[in-house]
C-alpha positions in Angstrom: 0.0 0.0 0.0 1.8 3.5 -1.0 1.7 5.2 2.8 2.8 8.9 0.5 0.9 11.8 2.5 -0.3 13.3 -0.4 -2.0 10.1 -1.6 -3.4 9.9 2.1 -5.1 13.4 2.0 -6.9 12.7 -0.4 -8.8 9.9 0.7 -10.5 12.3 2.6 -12.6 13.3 -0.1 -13.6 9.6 -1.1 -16.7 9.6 0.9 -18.0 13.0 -0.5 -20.4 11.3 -2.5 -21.9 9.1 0.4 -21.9 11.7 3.1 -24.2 14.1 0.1 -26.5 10.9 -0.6 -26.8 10.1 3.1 -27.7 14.0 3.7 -30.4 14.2 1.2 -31.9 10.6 2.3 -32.0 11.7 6.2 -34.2 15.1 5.2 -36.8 13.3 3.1 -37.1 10.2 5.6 -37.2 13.2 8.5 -40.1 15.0 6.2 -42.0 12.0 5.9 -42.0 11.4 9.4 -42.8 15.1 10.1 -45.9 15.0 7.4 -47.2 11.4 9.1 -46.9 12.7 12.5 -48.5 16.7 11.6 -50.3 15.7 8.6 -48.9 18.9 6.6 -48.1 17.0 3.9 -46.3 17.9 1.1 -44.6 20.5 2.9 -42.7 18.9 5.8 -40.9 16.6 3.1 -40.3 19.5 0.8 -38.5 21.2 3.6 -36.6 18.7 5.7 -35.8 17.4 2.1 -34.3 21.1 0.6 -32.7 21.4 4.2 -30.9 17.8 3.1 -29.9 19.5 -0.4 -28.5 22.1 1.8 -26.8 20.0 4.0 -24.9 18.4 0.9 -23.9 22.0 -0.7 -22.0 22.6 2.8 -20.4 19.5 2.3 -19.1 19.8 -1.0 -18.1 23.9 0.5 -16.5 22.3 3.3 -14.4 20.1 0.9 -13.8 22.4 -1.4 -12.2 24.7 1.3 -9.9 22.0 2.7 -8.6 21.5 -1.0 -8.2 24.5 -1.7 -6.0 24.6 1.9 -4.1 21.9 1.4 -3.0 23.0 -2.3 -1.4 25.9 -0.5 -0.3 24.2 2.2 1.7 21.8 -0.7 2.5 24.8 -2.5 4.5 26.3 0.4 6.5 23.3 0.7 7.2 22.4 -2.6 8.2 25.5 -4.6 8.5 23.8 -7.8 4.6 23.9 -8.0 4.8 27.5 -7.9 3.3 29.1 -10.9 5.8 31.9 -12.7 
């Protein structure tokens, strides 16, 4: 197994995808709940379910942001990566 810190960093950003999916699914199972137990449906879903979609946008920011870190965290150690 290649133990290279840059190849671990990134593994970080492998479970972007699940941690979105699991986001979205959590606010539409917490809707339907919310619309069975106040009988408001559609709207409890809609919301719990847009507040899921939000959810997964912060994730996606969040990673973004520690990407964006790390590149100049690499790029302050290795100045070949500079740009001219």
């Amino acid at each position: 197994m290649n133990q290279d810190p840059k190849y671990l960093s990134y593994l970080k950003f492998s479970s972007l995808g699940l941690e979105m999916g699991l986001a979205i699914f959590a606010g539409v199972w917490i809707g339907q709940l919310f619309d069975q137990h106040f009988h408001t449906a559609p709207w409890g879903q809609m919301f719990w379910a847009l507040a899921g979609i939000g959810a997964a946008f912060k994730a996606i920011w969040r990673s973004l942001k520690n990407l964006q870190k790390m590149n100049q965290e690499n790029q302050k150690n290795d100045p070949s990566q500079r740009p001219d």
